[in-house]
N, C-alpha and C positions, 0 to 999 in steps of 0.2 A: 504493500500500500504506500509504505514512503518512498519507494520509486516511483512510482506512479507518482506521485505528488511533486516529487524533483524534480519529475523531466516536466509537468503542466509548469511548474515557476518555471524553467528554463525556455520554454517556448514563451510564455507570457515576458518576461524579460529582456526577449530576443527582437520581440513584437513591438515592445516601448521603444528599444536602439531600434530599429528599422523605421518609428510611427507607420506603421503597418496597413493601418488605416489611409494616412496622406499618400506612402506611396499606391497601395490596390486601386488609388480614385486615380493617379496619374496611369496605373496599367492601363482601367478602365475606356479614359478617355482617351488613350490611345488606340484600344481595341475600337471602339468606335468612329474613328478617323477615318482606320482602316476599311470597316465594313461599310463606312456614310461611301472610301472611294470604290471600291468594289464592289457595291451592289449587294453584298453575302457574308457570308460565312466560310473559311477554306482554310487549311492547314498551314496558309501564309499568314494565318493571324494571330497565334503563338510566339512569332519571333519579335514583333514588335510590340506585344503585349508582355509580355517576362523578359524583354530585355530594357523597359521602361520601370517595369515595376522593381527589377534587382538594382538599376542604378538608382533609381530613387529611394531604394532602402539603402545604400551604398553612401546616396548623398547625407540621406538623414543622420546616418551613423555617424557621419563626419562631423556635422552641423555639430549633437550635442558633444561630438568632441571638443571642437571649435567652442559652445557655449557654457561649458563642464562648471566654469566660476558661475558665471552670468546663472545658471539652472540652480546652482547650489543658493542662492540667494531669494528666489521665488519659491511663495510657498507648492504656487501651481506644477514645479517644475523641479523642485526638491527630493520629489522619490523618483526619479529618472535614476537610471542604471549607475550612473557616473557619479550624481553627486553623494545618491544614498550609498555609494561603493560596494553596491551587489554587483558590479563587473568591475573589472581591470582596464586602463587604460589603453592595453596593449591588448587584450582579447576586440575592445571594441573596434579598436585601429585594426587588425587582422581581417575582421569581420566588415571592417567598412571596405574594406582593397579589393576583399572576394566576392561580394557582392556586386562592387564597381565594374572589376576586370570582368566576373559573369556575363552578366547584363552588356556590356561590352563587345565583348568577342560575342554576343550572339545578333547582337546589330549586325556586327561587322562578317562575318559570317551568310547571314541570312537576309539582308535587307542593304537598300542600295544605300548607297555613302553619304549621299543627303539626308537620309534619316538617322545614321549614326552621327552624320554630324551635328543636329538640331539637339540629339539627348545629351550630348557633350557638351551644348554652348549649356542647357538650361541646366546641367550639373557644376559647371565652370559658376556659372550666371550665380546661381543658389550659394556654395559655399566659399566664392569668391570675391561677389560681390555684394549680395543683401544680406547676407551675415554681416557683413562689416559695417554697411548701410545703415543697418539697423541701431548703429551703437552713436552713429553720426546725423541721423535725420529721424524726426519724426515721421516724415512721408515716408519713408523707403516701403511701405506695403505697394505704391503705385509702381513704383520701378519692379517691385517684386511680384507683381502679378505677373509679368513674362515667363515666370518658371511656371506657372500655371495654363500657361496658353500655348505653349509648344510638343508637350507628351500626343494632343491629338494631332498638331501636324506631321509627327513621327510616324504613326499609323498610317497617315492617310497618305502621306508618299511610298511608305514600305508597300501601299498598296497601288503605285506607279501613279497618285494622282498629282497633278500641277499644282505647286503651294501656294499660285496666283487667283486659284478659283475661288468665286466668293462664298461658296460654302462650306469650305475649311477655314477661308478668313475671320467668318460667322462666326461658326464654332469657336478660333481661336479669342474671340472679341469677348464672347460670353465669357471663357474660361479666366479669361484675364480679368473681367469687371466682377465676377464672382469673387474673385480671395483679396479686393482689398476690403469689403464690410465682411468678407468671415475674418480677416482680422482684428478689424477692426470693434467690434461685437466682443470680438476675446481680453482686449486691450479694457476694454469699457466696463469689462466682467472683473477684471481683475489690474487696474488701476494702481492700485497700493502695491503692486506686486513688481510695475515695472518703476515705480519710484526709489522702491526697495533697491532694485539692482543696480539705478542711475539709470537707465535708458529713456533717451526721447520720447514723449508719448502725448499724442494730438489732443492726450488730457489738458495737458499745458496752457494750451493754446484756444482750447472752445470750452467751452464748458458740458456738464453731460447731454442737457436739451438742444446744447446746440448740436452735437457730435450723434444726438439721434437724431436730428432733422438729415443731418450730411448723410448719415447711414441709410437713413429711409430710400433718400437719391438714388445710392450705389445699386440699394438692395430693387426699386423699381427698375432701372437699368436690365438687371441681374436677371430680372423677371419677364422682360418682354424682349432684349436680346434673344434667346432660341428661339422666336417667333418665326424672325431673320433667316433664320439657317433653313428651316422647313420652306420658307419662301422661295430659296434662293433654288430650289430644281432636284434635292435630290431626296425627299422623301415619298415622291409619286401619288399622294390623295390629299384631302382636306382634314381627315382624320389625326396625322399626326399635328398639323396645327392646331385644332381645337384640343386635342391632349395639353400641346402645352401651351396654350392660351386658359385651361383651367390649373394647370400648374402655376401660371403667373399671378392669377388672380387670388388664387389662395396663398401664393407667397407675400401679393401685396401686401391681403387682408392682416397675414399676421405681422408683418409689419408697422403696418397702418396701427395696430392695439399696443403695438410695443413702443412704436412712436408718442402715443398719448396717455402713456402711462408715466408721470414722472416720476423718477429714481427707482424705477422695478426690476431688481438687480434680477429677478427667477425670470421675465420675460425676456429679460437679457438671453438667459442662459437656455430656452425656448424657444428665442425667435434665431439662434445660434442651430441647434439641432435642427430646425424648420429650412435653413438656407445650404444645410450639408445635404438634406432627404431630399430636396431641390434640384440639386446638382446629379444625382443620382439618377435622380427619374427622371431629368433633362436625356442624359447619357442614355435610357433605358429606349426612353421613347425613339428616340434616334433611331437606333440601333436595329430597335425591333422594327421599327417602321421601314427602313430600307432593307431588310431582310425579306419580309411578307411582303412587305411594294404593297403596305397599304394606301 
């Protein structure tokens, strides 16, 4: 039984260094790139799906190595591997190279050189530059939505389509205007946490009802951008528009409660969970819809 239980801590553990989570949503919307440019589903959409998702666990590893002080000093971010010292500094560095080089070699390998080069700038981009960004700007979420908005242009070339099309440009518009209010929703959650460490934070600068009026913005954006994509030719019916034309609407809606709630730290942490289920079923809807050519 206490094996059993050591290897669930060691996977859950594994899961935290990887954010397991952020990377599966870059696989994700990569697999969806793919299938928006192919029409389908085929055995070409493995390579740029697991080799998004390993560098991006690769990058994350990095990141809280890179942020190891910075984590130790938030409470939000205090039992991460690193700073509660359930890993080794050198098991996670290990683990961030093999991940990296993984994920790597199967771009490079299985998908054309344009796509490995897009997961390398947004791995560059990520631990090279908005890492640091972050310690120097309160905006760096705007610069930092690019890592967000290039995993599905990776797919959707591995699947020979032109990065000029405007319905991968769509897609990458959404992806990017999505992660600056999920960051910024997290920032707002936990305020005191990035004071605590010193870092910039557009708490500074607006106050909360202002920074949920700005979020309200991002998050409308966020909501009627995939509109765009199903427009743009490659979903084939009206159905996947009305899908997510009720996904905008109900993402407004809860917006729209979270906006006019002042100081409601749980709708914070609600209209947070609302904007990640969002993105999901953005990606789902797509997906499925150019598959069935509904």
């Amino acid at each position: 039984m206490s094996g059993r239980g050591d290897i669930i801590s060691r996977i859950s553990l594994s899961a935290r260094l990887f954010k397991a989570r952020i990377a599966a949503l870059a696989g994700f919307s990569s697999a969806t790139g793919y299938v928006l440019a192919a029409g389908g589903v085929s055995l070409g959409l493995l390579a740029p799906t697991l080799g998004v998702f390993l560098i991006a666990c690769g990058s994350c590893a990095l990141n809280q190595i890179q942020e190891r002080r910075i984590d130790s000093l938030m409470r939000r971010t205090s039992r991460r591997p690193l700073p509660s010292r359930r890993m080794g500094l050198r098991t996670a560095l290990v683990a961030a190279l093999i991940t990296t080089a993984a994920g790597s070699l199967l771009l490079i390998l299985k998908a054309p050189v344009l796509s490995f080069a897009l997961a390398a700038f947004a791995a560059v981009w990520y631990n090279g530059v908005y890492t640091y960004l972050k310690r120097a700007t309160m905006f760096a979420a705007v610069p930092g939505g690019l890592i967000g908005a290039l995993p599905p242009a990776v797919g959707w070339t591995a699947a020979g389509g032109a990065l000029a099309d405007p319905e991968i440009l769509s897609l990458m518009v959404f992806m990017f205007v999505w992660q600056v209010p999920h960051f910024w929703l997290l920032l707002l959650n936990h305020r005191e946490d990035y004071d605590r460490a010193g870092l910039p934070a557009v708490t500074a600068l607006f106050t909360p009802g202002q920074l949920k009026r700005i979020i309200f913005v991002w998050i409308v954006a966020a909501a009627v951008s995939p509109m765009l994509i199903a427009m743009s030719g490659g979903s084939g019916s009206v159905l996947p528009l009305f899908l997510l034309g009720g996904t905008a609407l109900w993402l407004v809606r809860q917006a729209a409660r979270h906006e006019s709630r002042a100081g409601a730290a749980v709708s914070t942490g609600a209209l947070y969970a609302t904007l990640n289920v969002h993105a999901v079923l953005v990606l789902a809807v797509l997906s499925v819809g150019s598959v069935l050519k509904m």
